[in-house]
N, CA and C of each residue as an Amber inpcrd file, in Angstrom:
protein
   561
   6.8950000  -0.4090000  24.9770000   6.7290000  -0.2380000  23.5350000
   5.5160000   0.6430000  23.2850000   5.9650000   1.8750000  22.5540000
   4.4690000   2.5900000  22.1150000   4.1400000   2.1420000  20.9410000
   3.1580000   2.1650000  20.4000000   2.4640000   1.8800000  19.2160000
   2.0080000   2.9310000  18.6910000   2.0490000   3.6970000  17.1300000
   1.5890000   4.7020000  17.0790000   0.3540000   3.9830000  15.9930000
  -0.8910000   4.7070000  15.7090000  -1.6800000   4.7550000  14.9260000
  -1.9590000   5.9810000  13.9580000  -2.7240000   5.6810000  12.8890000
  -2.9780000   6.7520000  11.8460000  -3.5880000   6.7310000  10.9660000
  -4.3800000   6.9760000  10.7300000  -5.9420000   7.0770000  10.0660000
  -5.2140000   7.1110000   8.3950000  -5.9720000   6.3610000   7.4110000
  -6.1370000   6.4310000   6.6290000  -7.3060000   6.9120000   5.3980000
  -6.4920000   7.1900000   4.0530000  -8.0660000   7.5750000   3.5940000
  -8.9440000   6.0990000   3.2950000  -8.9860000   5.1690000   3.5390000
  -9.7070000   3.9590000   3.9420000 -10.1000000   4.2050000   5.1850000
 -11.3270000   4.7330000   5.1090000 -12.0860000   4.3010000   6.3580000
 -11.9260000   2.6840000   7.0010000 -11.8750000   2.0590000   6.3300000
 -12.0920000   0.4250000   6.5380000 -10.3740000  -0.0190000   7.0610000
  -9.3930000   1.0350000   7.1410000  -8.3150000   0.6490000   7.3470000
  -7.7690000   1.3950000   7.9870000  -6.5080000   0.9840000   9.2140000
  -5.9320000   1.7970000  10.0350000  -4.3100000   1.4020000   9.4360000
  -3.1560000   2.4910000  10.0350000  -1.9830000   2.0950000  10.1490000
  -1.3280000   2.2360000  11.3900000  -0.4500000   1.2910000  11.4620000
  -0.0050000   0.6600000  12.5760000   1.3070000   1.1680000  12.5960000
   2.3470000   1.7000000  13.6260000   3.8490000   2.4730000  13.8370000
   3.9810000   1.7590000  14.7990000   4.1080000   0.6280000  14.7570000
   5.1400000   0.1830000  15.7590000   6.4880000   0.9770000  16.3590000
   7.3630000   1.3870000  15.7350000   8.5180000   1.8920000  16.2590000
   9.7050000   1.1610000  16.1040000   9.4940000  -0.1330000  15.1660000
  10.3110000  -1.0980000  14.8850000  10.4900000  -1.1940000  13.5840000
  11.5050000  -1.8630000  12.7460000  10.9280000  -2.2550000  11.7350000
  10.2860000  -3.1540000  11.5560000   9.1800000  -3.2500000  10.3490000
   8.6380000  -4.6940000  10.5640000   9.3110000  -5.5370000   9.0290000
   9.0700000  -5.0200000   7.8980000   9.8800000  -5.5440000   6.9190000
  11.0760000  -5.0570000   6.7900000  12.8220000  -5.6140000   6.4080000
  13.5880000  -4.9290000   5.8270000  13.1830000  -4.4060000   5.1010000
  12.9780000  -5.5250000   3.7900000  12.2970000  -4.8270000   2.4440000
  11.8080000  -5.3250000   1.5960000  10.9090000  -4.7160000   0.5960000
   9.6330000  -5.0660000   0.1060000   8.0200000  -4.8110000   0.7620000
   7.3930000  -5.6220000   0.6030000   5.9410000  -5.7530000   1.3470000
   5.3340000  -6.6020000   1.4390000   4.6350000  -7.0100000   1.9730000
   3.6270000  -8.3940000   2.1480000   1.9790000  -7.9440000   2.3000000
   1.1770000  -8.9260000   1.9380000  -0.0550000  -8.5420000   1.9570000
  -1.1590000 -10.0540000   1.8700000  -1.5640000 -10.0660000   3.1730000
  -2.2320000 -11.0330000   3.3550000  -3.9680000 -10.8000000   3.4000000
  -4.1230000 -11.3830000   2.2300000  -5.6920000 -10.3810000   2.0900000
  -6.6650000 -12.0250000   2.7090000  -6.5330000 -12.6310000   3.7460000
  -7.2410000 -13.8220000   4.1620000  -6.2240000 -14.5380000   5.3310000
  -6.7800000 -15.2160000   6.2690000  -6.1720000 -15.9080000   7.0460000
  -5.6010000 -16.8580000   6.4970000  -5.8810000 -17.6970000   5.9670000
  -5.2990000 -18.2880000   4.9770000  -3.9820000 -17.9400000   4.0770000
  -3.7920000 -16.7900000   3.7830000  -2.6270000 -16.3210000   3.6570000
  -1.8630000 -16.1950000   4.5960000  -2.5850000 -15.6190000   5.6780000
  -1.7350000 -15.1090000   7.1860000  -0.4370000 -16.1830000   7.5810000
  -0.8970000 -17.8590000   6.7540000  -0.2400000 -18.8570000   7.5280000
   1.6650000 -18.5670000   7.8350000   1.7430000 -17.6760000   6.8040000
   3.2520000 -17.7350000   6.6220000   4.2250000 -16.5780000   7.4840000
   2.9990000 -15.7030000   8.3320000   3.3830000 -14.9090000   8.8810000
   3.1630000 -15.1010000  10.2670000   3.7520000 -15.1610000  11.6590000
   3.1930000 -15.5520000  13.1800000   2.7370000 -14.1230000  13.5240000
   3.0670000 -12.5350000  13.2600000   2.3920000 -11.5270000  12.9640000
   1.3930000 -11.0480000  12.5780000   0.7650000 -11.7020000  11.0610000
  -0.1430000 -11.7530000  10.5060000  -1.3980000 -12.3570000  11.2350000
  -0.9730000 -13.5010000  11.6090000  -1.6200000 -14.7530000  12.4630000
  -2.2720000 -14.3910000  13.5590000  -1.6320000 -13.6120000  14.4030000
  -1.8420000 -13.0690000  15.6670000  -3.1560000 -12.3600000  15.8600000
  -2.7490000 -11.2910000  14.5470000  -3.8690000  -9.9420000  14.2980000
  -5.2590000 -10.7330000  13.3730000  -4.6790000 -11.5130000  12.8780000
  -6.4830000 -12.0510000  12.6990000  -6.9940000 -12.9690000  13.6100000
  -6.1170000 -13.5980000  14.7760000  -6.6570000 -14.4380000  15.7880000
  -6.9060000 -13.0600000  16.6910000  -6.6770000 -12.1030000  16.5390000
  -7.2720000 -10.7580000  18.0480000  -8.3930000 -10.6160000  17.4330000
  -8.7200000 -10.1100000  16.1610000 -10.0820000  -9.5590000  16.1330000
 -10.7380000  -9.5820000  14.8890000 -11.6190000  -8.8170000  14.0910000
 -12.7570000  -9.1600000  13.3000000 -11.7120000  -8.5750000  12.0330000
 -11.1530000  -8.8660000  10.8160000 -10.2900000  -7.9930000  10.8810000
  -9.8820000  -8.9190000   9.1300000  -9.6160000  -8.2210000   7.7480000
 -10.3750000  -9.2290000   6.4510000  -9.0840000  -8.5770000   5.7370000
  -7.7960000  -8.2980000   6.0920000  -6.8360000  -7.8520000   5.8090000
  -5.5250000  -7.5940000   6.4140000  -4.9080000  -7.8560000   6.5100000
  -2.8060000  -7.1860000   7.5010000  -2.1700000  -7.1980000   5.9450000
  -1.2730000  -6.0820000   5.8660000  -0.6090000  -5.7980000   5.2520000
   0.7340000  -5.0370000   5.7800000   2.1170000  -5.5570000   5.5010000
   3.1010000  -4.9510000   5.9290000   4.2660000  -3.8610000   5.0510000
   4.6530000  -3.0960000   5.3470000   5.4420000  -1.8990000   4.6900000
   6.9250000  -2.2970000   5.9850000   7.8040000  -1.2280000   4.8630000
   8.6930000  -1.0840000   6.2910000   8.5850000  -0.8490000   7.3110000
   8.2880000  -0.0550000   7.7570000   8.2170000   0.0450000   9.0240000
   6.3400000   0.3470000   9.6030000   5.3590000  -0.1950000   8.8040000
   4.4760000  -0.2420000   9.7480000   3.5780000  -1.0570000   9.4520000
   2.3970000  -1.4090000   9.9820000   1.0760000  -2.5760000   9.9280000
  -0.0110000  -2.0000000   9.4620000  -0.5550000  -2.3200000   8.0600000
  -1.8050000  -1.9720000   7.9720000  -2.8680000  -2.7440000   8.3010000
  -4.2880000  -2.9310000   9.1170000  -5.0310000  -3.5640000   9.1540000
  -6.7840000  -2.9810000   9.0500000  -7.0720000  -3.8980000   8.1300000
  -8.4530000  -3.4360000   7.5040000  -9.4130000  -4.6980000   8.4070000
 -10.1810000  -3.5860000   8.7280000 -11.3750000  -4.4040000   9.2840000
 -12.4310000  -5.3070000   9.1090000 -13.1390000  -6.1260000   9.5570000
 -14.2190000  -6.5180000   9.0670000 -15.3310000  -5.3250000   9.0290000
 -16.8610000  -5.3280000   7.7920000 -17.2600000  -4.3310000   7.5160000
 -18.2430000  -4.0450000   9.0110000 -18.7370000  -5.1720000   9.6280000
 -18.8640000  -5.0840000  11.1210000 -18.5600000  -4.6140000  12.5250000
 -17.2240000  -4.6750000  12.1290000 -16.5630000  -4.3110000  13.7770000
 -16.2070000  -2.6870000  13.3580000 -15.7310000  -2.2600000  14.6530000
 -16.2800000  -1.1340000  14.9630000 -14.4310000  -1.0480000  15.9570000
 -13.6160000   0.0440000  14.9140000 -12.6820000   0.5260000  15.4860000
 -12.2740000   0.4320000  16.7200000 -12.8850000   1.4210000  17.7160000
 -13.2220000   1.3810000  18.6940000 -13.0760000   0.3940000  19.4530000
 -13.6370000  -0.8480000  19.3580000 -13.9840000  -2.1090000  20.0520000
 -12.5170000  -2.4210000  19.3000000 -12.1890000  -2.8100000  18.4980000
 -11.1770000  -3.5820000  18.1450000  -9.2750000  -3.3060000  18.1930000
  -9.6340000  -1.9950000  18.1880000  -7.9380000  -1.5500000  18.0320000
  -7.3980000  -1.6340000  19.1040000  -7.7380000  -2.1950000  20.3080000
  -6.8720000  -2.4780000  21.3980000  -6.6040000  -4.1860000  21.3170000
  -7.2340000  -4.4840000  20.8730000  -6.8190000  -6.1040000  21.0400000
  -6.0540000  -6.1250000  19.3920000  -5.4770000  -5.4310000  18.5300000
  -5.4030000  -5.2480000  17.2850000  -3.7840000  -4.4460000  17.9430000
  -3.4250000  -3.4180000  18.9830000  -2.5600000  -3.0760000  19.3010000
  -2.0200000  -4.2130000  20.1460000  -2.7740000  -4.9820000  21.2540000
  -2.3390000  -5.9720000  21.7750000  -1.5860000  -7.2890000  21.5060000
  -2.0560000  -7.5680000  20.2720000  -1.5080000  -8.5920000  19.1350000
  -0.0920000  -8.0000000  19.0560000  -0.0260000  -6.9860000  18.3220000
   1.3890000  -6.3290000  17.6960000   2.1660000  -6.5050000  18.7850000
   1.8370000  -5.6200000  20.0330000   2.8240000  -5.6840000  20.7420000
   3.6740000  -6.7330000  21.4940000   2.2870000  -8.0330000  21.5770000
   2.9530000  -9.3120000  22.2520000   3.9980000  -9.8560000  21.1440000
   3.6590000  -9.3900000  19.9520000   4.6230000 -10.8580000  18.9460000
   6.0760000  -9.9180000  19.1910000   5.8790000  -8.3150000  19.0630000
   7.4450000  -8.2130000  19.0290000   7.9280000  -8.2580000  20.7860000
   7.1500000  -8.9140000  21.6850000   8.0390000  -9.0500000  22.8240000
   8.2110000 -10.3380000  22.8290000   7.3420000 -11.2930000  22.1090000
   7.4100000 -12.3400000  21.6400000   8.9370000 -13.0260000  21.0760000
   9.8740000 -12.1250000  20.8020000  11.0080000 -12.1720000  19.4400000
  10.4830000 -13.2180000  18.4790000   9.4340000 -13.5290000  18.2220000
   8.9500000 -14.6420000  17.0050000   9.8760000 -13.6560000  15.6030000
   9.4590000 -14.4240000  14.5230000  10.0240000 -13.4600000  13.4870000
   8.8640000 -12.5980000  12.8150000   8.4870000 -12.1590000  11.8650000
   7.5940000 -11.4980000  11.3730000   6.9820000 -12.3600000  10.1010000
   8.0950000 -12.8550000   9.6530000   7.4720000 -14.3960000   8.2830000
   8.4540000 -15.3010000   8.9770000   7.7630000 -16.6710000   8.7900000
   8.3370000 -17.8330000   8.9930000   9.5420000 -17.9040000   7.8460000
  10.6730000 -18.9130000   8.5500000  11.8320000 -19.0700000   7.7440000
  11.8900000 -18.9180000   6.2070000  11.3550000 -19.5900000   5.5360000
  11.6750000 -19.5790000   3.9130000  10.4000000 -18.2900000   3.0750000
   9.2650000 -17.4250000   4.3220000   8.6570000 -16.9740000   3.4710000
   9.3820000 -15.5940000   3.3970000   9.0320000 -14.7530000   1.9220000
   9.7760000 -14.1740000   1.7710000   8.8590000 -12.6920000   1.4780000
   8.9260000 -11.9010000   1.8450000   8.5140000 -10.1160000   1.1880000
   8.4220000 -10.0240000  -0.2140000   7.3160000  -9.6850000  -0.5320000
   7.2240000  -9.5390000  -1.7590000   8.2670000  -8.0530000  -2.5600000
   8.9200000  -8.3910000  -3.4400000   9.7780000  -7.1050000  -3.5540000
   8.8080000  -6.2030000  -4.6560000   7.7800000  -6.6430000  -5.4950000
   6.3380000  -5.7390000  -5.4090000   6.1790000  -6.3490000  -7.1310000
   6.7380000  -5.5520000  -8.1990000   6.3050000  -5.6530000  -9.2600000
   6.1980000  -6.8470000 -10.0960000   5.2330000  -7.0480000 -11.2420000
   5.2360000  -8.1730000 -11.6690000   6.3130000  -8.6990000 -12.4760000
   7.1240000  -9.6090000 -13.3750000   7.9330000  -9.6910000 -14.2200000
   7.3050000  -9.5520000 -15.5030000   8.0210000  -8.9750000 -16.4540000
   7.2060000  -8.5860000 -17.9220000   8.0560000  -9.0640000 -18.7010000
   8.0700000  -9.7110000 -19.4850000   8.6660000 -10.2530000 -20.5920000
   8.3530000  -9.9890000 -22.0210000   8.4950000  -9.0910000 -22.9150000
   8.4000000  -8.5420000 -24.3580000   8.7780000  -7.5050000 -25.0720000
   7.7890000  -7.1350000 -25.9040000   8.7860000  -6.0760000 -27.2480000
   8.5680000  -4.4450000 -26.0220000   7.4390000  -4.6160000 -25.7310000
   7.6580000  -3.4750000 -24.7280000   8.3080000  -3.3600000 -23.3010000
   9.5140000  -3.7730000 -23.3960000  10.2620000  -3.7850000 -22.4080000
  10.7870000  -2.5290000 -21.2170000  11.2590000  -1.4440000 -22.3770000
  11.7650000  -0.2090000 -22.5020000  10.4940000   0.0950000 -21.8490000
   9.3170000   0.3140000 -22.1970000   7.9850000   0.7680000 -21.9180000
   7.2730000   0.5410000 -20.0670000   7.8780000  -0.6310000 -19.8410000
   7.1170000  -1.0800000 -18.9010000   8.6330000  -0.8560000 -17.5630000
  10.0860000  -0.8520000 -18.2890000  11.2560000  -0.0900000 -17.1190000
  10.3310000   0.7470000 -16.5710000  10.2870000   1.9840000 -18.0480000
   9.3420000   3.4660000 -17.3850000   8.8810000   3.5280000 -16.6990000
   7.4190000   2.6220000 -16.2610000   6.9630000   2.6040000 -15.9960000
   7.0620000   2.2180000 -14.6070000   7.7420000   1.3420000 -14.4020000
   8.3070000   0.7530000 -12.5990000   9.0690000   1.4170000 -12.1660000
  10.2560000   2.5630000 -13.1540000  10.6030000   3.6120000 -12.3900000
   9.6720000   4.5550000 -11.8000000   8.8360000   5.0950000 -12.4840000
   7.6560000   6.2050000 -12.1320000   7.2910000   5.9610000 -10.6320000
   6.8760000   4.3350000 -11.0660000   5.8880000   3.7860000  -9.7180000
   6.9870000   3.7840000  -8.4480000   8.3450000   3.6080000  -8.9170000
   9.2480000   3.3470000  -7.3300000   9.4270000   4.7030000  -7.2670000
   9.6510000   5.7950000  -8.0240000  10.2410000   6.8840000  -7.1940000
   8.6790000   8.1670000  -7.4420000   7.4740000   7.8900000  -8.0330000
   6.6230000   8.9080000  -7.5860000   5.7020000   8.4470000  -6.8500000
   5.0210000   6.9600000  -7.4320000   3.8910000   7.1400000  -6.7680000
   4.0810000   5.9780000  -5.3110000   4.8540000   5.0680000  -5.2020000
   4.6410000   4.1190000  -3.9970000   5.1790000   5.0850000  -3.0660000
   5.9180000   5.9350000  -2.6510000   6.4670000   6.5280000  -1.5540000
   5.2430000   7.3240000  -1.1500000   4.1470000   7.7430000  -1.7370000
   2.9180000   8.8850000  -1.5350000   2.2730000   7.7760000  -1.1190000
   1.5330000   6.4240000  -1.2540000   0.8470000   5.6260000  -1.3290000
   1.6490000   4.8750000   0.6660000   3.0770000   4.7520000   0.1720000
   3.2750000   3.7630000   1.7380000   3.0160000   5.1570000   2.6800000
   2.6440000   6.0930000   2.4660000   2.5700000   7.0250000   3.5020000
   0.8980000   7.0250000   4.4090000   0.3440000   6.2690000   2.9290000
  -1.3900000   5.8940000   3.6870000  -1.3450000   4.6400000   3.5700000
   0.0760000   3.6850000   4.0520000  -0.4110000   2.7040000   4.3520000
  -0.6250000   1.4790000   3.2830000  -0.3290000   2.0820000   2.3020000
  -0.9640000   0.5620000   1.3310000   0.3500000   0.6390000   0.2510000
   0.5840000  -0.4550000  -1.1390000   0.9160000  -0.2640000  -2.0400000
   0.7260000  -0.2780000  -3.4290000   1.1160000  -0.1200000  -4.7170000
   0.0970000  -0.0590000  -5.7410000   1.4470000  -0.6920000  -6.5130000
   1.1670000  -2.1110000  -6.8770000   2.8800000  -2.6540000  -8.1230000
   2.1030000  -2.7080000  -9.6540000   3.1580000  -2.7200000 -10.2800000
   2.7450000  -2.8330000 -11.5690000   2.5390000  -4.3390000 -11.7320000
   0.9730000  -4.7340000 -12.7580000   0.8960000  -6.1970000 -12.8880000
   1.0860000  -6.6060000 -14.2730000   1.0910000  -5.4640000 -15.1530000
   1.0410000  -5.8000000 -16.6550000   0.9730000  -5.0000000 -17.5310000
   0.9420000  -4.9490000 -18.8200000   1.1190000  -3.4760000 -19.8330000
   0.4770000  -4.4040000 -21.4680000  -0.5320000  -4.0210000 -21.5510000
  -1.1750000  -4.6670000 -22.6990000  -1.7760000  -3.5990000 -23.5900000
  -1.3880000  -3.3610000 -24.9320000  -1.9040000  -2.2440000 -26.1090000
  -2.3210000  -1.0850000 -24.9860000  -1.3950000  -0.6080000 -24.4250000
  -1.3250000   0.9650000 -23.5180000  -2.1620000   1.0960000 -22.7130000
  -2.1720000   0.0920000 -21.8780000  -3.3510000  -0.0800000 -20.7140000
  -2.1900000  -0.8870000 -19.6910000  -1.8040000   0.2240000 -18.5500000
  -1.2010000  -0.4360000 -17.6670000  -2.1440000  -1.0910000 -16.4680000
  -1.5430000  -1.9790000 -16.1640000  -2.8990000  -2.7280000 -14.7850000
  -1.8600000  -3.0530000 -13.6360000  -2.5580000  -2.1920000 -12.4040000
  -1.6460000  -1.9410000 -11.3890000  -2.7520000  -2.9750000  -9.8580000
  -1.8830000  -3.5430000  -9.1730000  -2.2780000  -3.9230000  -8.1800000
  -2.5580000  -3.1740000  -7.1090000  -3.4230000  -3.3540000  -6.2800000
  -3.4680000  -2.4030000  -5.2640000  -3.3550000  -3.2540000  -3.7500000
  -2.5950000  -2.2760000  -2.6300000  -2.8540000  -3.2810000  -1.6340000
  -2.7320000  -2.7480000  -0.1770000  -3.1790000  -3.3570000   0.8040000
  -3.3330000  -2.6100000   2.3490000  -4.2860000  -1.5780000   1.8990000
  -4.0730000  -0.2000000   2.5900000  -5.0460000   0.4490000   2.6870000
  -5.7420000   1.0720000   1.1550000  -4.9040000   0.6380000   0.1400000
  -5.5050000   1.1880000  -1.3700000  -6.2300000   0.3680000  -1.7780000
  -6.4540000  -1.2970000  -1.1330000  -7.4560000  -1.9970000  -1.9580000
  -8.5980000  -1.5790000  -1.1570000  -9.7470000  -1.4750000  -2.0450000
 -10.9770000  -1.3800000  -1.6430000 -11.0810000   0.3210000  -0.9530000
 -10.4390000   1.0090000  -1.4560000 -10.5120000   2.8350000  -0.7680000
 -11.5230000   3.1270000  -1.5640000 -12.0250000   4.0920000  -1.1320000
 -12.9870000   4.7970000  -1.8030000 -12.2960000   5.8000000  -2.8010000
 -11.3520000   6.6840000  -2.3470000 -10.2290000   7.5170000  -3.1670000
  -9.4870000   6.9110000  -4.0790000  -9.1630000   5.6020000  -4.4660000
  -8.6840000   4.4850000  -5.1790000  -8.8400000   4.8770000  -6.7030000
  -9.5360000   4.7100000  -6.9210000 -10.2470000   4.6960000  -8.2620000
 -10.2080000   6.2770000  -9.1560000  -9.7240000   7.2920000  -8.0220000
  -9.4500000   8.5660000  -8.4490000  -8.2350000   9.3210000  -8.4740000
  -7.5640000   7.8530000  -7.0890000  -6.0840000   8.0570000  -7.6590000
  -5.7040000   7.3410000  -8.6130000  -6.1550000   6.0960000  -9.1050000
  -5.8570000   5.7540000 -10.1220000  -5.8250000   6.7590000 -11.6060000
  -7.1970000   7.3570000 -11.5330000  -7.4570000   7.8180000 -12.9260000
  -6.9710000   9.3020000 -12.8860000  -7.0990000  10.0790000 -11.6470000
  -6.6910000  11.2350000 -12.0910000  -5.0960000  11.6150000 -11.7340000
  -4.2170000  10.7020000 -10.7590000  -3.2340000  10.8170000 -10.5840000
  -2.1580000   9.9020000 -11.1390000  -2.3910000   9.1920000 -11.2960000
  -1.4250000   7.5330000 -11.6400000  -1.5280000   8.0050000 -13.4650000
  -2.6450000   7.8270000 -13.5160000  -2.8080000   7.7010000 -15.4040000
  -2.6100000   8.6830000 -15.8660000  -2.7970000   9.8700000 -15.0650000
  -1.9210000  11.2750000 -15.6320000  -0.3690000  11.3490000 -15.7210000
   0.1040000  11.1190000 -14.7630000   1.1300000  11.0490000 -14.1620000
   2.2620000   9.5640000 -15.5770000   1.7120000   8.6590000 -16.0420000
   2.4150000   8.3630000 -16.8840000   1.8410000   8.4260000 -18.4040000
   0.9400000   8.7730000 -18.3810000   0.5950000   9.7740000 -19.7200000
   1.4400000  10.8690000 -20.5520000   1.6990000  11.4050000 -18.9390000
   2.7850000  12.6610000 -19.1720000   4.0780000  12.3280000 -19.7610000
   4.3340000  11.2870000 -19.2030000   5.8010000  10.9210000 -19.1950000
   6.3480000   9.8890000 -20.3390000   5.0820000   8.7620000 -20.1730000
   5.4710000   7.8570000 -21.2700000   3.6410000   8.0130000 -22.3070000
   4.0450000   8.2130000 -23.3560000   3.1720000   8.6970000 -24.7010000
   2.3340000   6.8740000 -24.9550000   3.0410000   6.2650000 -24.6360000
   2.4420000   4.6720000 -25.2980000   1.3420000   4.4900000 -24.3700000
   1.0290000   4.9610000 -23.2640000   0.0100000   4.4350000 -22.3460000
  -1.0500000   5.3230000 -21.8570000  -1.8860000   5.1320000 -22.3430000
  -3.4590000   5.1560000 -22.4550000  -4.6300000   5.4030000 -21.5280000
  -3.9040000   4.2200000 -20.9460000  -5.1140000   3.9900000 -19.6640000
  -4.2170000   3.3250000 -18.4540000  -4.8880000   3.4990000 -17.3440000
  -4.1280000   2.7470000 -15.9020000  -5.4260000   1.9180000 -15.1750000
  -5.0020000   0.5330000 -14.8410000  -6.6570000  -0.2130000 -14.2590000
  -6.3800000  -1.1830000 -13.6850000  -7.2480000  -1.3120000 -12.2700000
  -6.8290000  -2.0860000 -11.4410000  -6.7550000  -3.2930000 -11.6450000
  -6.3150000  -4.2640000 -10.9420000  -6.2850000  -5.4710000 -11.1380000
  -6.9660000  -6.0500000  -9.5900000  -7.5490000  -7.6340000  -9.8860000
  -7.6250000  -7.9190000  -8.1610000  -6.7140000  -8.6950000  -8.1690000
  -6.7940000  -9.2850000  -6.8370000  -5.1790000  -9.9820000  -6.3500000
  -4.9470000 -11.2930000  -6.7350000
């Protein structure tokens, strides 16, 4: 099994190419061990090393480091993990847990408003975003202020905050007139 790697614009985060899939579909994002519980994948990579994040896409592993450890030292026992669970055949989530399929549910008069808006996000901006590794769902739409989640390698980026404002909030400004502003949310 090769493993491929690939730098993100998160310094603090790598991506992981297994060569497998790892989700059918959706994403998962375990921002604590404590979350990890539902994944024997997840589990693995924070029992190898120093390591304050796993996040999964289709087909690859994002993992963000502790602000301590040091690449270098860690991405072999961080590749080592991956590779034992899929020779492992464990599953990737335990039986009943499930992939998050991403966006929040919205319920109101701006209904029409907030479709727009989850179309935009599935066909412009998450396909640019799973390419570094992370994802960005819609969490809410309040007096033209959309609030978007961020996750894997987009939470905590340094570039984050500029794709938010100069790409995301342009980008449905253009398109849909009711919205204002775009702003993160935490998890």
């Amino acid at each position: 099994m090769f493993i491929q790697t690939e730098s993100t614009p998160n310094p603090a985060t790598l991506k992981f190419l297994p060569g497998q899939t790892v989700l059918d579909m959706g994403t998962a994002d375990f921002p604590s061990v404590e979350a990890a519980e539902k994944s024997p994948l997840a589990k693995r990579i924070f029992a190898a090393a120093p390591v304050t994040g796993v996040f999964f896409g289709n087909d690859f592993v994002t993992v963000t480091k502790a602000e301590t450890a040091d690449w270098q030292h860690i991405k072999p026992a961080i590749l080592g993990a991956i590779m034992e669970h899929y020779q492992s055949g464990d599953a990737v989530m335990d039986g009943e847990a499930k992939a998050a399929g991403g966006h929040a549910e919205h319920t109101g008069e701006d209904g029409d408003i907030v479709r727009q808006i989850k179309e935009l996000l599935d066909s412009r901006v998450r396909p640019a975003v799973a390419q570094d590794g992370g994802d960005i769902t819609f969490h809410g739409f309040d007096r033209g202020v959309v609030y978007l989640h961020m996750q894997g390698a987009c939470a905590g980026c340094p570039s984050s905050t500029l794709t938010l404002k100069m790409g995301i909030e342009n980008l449905l400004r253009h398109y849909i007139p009711e919205v204002t502003e775009v702003r993160p949310v935490a998890a």
